[in-house]
C-alpha positions as CSV (number, residue, x, y, z in Angstrom):
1,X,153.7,102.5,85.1
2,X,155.6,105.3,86.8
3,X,157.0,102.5,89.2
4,X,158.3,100.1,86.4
5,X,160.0,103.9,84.6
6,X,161.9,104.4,88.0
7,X,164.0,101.3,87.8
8,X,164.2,101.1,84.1
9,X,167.1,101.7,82.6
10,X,167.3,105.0,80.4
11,X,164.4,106.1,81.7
12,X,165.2,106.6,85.7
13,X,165.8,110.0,86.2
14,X,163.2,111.5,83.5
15,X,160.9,109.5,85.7
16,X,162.2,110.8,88.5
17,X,162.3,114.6,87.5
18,X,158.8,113.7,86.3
19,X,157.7,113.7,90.6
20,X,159.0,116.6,90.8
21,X,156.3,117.5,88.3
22,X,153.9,115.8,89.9
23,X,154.5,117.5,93.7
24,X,154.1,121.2,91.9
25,X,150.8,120.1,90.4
26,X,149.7,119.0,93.7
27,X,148.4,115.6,93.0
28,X,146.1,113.9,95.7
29,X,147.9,112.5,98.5
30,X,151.8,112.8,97.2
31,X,152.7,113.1,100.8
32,X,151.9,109.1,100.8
33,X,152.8,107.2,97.9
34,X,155.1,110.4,96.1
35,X,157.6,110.8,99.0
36,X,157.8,106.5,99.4
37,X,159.1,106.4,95.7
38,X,161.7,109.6,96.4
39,X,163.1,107.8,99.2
40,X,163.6,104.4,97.4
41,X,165.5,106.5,94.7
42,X,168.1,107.7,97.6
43,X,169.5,104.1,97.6
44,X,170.3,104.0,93.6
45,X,173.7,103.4,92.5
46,X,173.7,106.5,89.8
47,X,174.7,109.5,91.9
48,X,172.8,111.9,90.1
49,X,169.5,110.0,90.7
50,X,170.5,110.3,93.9
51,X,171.0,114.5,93.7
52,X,167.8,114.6,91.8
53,X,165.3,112.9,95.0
54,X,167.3,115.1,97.8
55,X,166.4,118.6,95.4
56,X,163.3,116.9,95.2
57,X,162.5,116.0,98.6
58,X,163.8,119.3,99.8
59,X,161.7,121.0,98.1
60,X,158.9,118.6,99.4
61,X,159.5,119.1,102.7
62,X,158.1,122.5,102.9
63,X,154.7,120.5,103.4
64,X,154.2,119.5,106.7
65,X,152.6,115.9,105.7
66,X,155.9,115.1,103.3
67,X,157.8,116.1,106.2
68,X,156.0,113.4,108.2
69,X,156.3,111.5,106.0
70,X,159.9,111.6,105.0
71,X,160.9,111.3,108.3
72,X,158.9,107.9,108.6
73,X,160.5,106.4,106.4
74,X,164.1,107.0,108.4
75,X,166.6,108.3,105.5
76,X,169.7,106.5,105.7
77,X,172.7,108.3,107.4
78,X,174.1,107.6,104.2
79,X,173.5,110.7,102.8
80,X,175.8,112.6,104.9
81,X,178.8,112.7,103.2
82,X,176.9,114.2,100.5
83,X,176.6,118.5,101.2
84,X,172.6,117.8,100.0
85,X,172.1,115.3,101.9
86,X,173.3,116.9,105.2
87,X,171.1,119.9,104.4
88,X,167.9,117.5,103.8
89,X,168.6,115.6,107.1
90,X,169.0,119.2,109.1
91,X,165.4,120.0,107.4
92,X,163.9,117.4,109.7
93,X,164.3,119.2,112.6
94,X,161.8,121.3,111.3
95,X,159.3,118.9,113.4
96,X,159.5,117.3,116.8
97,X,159.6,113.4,115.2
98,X,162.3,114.7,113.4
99,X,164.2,115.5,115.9
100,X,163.5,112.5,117.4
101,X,165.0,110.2,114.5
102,X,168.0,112.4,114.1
103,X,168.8,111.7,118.2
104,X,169.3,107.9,117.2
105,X,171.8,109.0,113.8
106,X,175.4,107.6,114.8
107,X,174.9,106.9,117.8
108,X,172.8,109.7,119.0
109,X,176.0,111.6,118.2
110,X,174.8,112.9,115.0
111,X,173.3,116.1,116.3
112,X,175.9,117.0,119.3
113,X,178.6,116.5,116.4
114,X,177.2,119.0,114.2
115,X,176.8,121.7,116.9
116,X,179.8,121.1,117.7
117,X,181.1,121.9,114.1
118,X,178.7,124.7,113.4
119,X,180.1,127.0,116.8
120,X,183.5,126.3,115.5
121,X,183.5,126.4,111.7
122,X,180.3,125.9,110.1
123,X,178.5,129.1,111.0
124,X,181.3,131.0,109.4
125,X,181.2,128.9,106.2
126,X,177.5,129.6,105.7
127,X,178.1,133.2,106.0
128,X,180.5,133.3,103.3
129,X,178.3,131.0,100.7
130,X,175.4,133.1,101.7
131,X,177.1,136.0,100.6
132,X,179.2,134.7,97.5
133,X,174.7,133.7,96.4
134,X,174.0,137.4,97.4
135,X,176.7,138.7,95.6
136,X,176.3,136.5,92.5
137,X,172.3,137.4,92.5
138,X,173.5,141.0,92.7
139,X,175.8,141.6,90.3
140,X,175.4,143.3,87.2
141,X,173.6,141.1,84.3
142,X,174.7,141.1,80.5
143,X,172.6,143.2,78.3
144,X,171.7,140.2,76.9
145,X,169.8,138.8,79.7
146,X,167.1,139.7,82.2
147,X,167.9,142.5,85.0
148,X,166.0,141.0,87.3
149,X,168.0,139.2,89.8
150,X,167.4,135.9,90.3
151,X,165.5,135.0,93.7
152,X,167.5,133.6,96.4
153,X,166.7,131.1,99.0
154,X,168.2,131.3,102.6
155,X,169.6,127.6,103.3
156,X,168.7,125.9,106.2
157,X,171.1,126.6,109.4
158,X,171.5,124.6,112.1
159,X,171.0,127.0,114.7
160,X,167.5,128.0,113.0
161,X,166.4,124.5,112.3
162,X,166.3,123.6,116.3
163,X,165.3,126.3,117.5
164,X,161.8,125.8,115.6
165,X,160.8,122.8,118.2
166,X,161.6,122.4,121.7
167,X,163.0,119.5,121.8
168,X,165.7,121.6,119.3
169,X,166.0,124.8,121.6
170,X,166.8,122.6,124.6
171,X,169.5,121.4,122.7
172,X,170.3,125.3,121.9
173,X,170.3,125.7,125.5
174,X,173.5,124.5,125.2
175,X,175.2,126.1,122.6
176,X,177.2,129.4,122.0
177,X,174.0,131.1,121.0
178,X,173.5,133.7,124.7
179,X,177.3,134.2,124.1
180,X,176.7,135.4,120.7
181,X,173.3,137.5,121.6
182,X,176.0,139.3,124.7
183,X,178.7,139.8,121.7
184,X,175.9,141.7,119.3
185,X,174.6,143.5,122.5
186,X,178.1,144.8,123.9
187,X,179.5,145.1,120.3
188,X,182.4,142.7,120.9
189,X,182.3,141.8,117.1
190,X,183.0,143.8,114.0
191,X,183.1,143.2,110.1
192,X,182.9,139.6,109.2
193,X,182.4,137.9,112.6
194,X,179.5,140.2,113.7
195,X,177.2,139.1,110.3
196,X,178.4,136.0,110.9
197,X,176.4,136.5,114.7
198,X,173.8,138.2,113.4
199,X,173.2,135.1,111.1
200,X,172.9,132.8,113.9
201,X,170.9,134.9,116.2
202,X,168.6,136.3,113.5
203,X,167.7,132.6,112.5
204,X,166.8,131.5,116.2
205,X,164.5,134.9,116.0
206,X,162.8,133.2,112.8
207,X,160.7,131.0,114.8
208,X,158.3,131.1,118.1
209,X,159.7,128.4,119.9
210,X,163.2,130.5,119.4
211,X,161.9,133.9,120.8
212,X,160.6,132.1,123.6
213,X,164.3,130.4,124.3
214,X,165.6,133.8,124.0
215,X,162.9,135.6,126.9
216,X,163.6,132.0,128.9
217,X,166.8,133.9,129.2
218,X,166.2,137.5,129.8
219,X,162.1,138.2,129.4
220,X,162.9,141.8,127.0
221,X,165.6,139.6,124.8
222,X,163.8,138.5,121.9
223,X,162.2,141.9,121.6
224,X,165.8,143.5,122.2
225,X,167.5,141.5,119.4
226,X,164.6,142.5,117.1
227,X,165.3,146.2,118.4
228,X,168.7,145.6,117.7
229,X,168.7,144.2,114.3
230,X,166.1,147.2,113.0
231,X,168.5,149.5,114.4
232,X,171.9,148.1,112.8
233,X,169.5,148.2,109.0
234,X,168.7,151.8,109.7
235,X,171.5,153.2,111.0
236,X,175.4,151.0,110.0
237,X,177.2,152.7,108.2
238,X,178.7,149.4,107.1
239,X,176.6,148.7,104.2
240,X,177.4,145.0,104.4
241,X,176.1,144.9,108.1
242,X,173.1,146.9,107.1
243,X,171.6,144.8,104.2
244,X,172.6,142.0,106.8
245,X,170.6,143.6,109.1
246,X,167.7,144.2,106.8
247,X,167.5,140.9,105.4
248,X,167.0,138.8,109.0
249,X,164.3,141.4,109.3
250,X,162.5,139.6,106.5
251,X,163.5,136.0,108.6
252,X,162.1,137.4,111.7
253,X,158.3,138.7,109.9
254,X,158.1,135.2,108.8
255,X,156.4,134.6,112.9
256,X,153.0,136.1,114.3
257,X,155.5,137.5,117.3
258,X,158.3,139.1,115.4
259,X,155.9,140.8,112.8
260,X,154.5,142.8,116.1
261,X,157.5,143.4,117.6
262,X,158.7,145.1,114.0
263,X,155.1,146.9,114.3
264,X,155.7,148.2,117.3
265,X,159.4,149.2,115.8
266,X,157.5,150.8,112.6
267,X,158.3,148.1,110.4
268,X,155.6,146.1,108.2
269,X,155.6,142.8,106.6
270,X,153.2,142.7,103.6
271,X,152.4,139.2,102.7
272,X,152.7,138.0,98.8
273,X,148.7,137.1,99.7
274,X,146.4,138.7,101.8
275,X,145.3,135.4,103.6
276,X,148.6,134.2,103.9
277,X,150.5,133.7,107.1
278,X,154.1,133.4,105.9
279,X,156.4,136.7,104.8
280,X,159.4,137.4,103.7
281,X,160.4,140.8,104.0
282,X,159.5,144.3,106.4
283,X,160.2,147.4,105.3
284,X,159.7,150.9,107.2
285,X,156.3,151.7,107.4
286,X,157.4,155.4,106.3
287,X,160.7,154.9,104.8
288,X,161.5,158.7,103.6
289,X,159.4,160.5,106.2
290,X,160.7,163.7,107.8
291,X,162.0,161.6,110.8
292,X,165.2,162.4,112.9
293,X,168.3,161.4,110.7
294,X,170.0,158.7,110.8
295,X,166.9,156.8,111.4
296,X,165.8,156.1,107.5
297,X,166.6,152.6,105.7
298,X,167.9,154.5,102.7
299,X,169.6,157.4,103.8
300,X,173.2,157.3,103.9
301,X,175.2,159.5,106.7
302,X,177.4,162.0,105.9
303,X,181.4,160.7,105.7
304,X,184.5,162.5,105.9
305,X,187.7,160.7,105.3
306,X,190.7,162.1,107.0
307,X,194.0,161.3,105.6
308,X,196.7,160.5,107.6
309,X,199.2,161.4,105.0
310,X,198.1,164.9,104.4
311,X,198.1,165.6,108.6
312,X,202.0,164.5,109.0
313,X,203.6,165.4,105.9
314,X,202.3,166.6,102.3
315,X,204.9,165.6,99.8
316,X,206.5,162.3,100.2
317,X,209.9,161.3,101.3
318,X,211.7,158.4,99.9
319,X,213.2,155.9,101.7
320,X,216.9,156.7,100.4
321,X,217.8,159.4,97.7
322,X,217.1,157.5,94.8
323,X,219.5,159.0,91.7
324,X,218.3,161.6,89.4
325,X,216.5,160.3,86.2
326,X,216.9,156.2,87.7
327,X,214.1,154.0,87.0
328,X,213.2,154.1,91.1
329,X,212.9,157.7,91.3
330,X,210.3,157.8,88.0
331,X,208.1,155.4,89.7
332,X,208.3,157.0,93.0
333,X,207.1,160.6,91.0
334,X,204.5,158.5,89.1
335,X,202.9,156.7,91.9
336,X,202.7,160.2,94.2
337,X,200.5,161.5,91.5
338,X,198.2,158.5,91.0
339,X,195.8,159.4,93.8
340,X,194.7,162.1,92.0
341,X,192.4,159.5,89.5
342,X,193.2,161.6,87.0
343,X,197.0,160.2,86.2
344,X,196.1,156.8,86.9
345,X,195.8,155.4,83.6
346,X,198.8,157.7,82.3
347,X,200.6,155.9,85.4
348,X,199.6,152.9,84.8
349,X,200.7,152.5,81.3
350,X,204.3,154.4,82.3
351,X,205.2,152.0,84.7
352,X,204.3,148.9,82.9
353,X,206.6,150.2,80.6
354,X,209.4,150.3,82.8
355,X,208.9,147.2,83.8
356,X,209.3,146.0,81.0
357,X,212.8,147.5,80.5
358,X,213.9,146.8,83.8
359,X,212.1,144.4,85.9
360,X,214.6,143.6,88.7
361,X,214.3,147.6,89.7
362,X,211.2,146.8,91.2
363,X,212.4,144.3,93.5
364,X,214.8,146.5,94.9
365,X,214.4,146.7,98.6
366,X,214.1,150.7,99.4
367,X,211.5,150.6,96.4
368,X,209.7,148.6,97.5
369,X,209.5,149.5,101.4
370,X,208.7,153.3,99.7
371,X,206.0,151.6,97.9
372,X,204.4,149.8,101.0
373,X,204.8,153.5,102.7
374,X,202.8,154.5,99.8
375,X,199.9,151.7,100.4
376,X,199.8,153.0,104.0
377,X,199.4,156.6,104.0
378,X,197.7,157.4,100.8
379,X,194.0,157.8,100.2
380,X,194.3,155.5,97.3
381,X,191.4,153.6,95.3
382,X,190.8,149.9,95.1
383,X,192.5,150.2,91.1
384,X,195.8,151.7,92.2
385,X,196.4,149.5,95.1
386,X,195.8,146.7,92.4
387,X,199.0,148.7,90.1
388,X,201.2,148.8,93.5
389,X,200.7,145.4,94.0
390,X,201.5,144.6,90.4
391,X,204.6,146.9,90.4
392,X,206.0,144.3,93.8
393,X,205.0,141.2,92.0
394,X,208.1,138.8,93.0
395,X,209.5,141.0,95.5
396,X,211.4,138.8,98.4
397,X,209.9,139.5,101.7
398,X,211.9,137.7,104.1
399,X,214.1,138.5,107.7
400,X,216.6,140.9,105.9
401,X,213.8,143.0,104.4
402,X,211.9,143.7,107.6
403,X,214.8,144.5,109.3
404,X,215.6,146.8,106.9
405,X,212.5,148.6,107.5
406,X,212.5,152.1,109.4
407,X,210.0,150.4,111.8
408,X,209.2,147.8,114.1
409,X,209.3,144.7,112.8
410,X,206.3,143.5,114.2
411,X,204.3,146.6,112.5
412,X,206.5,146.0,109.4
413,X,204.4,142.4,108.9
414,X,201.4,144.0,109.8
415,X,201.6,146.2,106.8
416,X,202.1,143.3,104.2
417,X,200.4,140.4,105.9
418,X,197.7,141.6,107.5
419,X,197.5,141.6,111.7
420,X,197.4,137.9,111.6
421,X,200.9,137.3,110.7
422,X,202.4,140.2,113.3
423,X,201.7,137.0,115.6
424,X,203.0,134.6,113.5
425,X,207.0,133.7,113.4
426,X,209.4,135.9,111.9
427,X,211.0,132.9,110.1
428,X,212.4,133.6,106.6
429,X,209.4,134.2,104.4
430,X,209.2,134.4,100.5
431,X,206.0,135.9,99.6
432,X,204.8,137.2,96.0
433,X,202.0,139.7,96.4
C-alpha cells in the first residue's frame, strides 16, 4: 500500500513524509526496504519530493546500516547542484565504502574538486552560515513565544567528514589543514579568519582517525590543539573566538580520546545518558573555583579603553572655521557632545531637523572630512556611528575629496573604505555611506 501512495498522484509526499515517520518509530529493518523507497523518490520530477527524501535520508544516515545502505544504492551525482544534496553526498564519507563510491563521482574528480573549493571559499562560507544559525538561535524571542532557543545542529564539513576514515585523512594529507593547525599555533590569524581555522581544525579533532592524522604529524599535536582550543574558551577576550572555542570543545568530547585529553585539561563531558557513548558538550569541571584568573569559562578580564582623542587633543578642531550660527558649525557642536550618551537622542532629533532644512550642507566637503575625523578619534557607540553615517548619506567621495584631505591619501581611504580599498585604485569613486 505505501508503494502504490508513493507514486500516486496527490498523495506522494504525505506518503513520503509518512517514512519519515516510520524511521523515528524505528520499524524493523528500515535500513533495507525504508532507505530503497527514499532513494527511488530522489529521481521524482516534483522538486519538493525531492527536498523531502534528502531531509529524510540525512537524517537517516546517522544509522550506520542506512548509511550502508544508502551508499549501496549509489545516489546519482544529480543531486549536486542542489545545496541538500551536496551535503547528503559529503555525509557518506562518514564510512570507508562511502568514500569509495564518491572516488568514482565525475570522474573521480568529485572529491579533489571539492577540497579544492572548500581551502579557497567554502570553509569561509560555512563559518558565516554557522554563525548567521548561532546568531538567529540566540537572539532575543518575542514574549509571545518560547525563550528557549531552538537547538542547533552543526552541518557537515568537508574537512570533518574525511577525516572520520582513513581513506578520507589520506586525502587530508593533502590539504591546507597542518598549514592552518601552524596559523592557530603561531597566531597568524585574527577575527574572522582564525574562527574560520578553528572550524576546520576543531572538526578534524571530532574524530579518532583525525587525532591520529594530526600526531602522524607531530606526536603532542592532537593533544596540543585540544590544549589550545580550551585555552582560547577560557581565556579570549574576543567573545566571538571564545564561544567558538567552547563550542568545538563540545565537537571534540564527542571521541573516547578527546574526552581524556579535556580530562586531563579539567574539562568534563556529561552524556544526555549514562550508557551512552556520544556527547555534545564539556564544561569546566569547576567552573567558579578560586583558580588563578583568567583561567574561568565565565569570567570576563578587566578592560580599559584608552582614547586616542582625549591623549592628543580634548576639544575638537574643525577642519576650517565654519561661520558663526551656519548650519555646519551646529552640527559640528552637536556631534562633539553625542559621546556623552546622554545627548544622543537630543542630537539625534536636532540634526535630522537640519537636514531637513538644508540637506546639501551635509554634503559639503570640510563637513564631512570633520565628521569622518569625528568617526576616528571618538569613543563613540554603535548608535551614533549609525547618526554620522546618516548625517553623510549622498556625500561624493571621489579623487578631489581625498585630496582635499589633511592626510595621506592612502590613510584617507582607509578611513572610509576599510584597509581593503587603501590597495585598491584611486580612480574616481562615488560612494553613498
Amino acid at each position: 500500500v505505501l508503494k502504490k501512495c508513493l507514486i500516486s498522484p496527490g498523495l506522494t509526499f504525505f506518503a513520503t513524509r509518512h517514512l519519515r515517520l516510520l524511521l523515528r518509530t524505528g520499524v524493523l529493518d528500515f535500513s533495507k526496504w525504508g532507505i530503497e523507497l527514499l532513494v527511488k523518490q530522489l529521481s521524482s520530477s516534483d522538486p519538493k519530493i525531492v527536498e523531502l527524501a534528502i531531509e529524510i535520508l540525512d537524517e537517516a544516515v546517522d544509522d550506520k546500516d542506512c548509511l550502508l545502505s544508502l551508499v549501496s544504492y549509489r545516489p546519482a551525482p544529480t543531486l549536486l547542484p542542489l545545496v541538500s544534496g551536496k551535503k547528503l553526498l559529503l555525509r557518506l564519507l562518514n564510512a570507508e565504502e562511502g568514500f569509495t563510491y564518491l572516488s568514482t563521482v565525475n570522474s573521480g574528480s568529485f572529491l579533489r574538486q571539492e577540497l579544492d573549493s572548500w581551502m579557497s571559499t567554502e570553509n569561509e562560507n560555512y563559518v558565516v552560515g554557522l554563525e548567521a544559525m548561532l546568531t538567529e538561535a540566540h537572539a532575543p524571542a518575542p514574549s509571545s513565544s518560547s525563550p528557549i532557543a531552538a537547538p542547533i545542529y552543526t552541518p557537515p564539513h568537508l574537512y570533518g567528514q574525511l577525516a572520520k576514515t582513513r581513506l578520507g585523512c589520506a586525502l587530508l594529507a593533502d590539504s591546507n589543514l597542518f598549514e592552518m593547525v601552524e596559523g592557530l599555533q603561531v597566531r597568524r590569524f585574527s577575527g574572522f579568519a582564525k574562527r574560520s581555522a578553528m572550524w576546520l581544525v576543531g572538526h578534524v579533532c571530532a574524530s579518532v582517525h583525525g587525532l591520529a592524522l594530526l600526531d602522524g604529524r607531530e606526536p603532542t599535536m592532537a593533544r596540543n590543539m585540544v590544549g589550545y582550543f580550551v585555552n582560547t574558551a577560557e581565556t579570549s577576550r574576543c567573545f566571538t573566538t571564545r564561544g567558538t572555542a567552547f563550542y568545538i570543545a563540545g565537537l571534540i568530547s564527542r571521541t573516547s580520546e578527546g574526552r581524556e585529553y579535556l580530562a586531563q585539561l579539567g574539562w568534563t563531558s556529561p552524556r544526555d545518558q549514562p550508557k551512552s557513548p556520544v556527547c555534545c558538550i564539556s564544561m569546566p569541571t569547576v567552573i567558579m573555583a578560586a583558580i588563578p584568573k583568567g583561567d574561568k569559562l565565565l569570567e570576563v578580564p578587566d578592560y580599559v579603553c584608552k582614547s586616542t582623542w582625549s591623549l592628543i587633543l580634548p576639544t575638537f578642531a574643525p577642519t576650517v572655521p565654519y561661520p558663526t550660527g551656519s548650519t555646519e558649525q551646529e552640527v559640528i557642536q552637536l556631534l562633539s557632545k553625542a559621546p556623552c550618551g546622554i545627548t544622543l537622542r537630543a542630537a539625534g532629533e536636532a540634526i535630522h531637523s537640519l537636514r531637513i532644512k538644508s540637506p546639501t550642507k551635509f554634503y559639503n566637503r570640510p563637513l564631512v572630512i570633520d565628521i569622518l575625523r569625528i568617526m576616528e578619534n571618538y569613543q563613540l557607540s554603535l548608535l551614533i556611528r549609525q547618526l554620522l553615517y546618516d548625517v553623510i548619506d549622498g556625500a561624493t567621495f571621489d579623487d578631489a575629496f581625498f585630496d582635499a584631505l589633511p592626510v595621506r591619501k592612502q590613510r584617507a581611504m582607509t578611513w572610509v573604505f576599510g584597509s581593503s580599498a587603501a590597495s585598491s585604485s584611486s580612480n574616481a569613486l562615488s560612494h553613498s555611506t
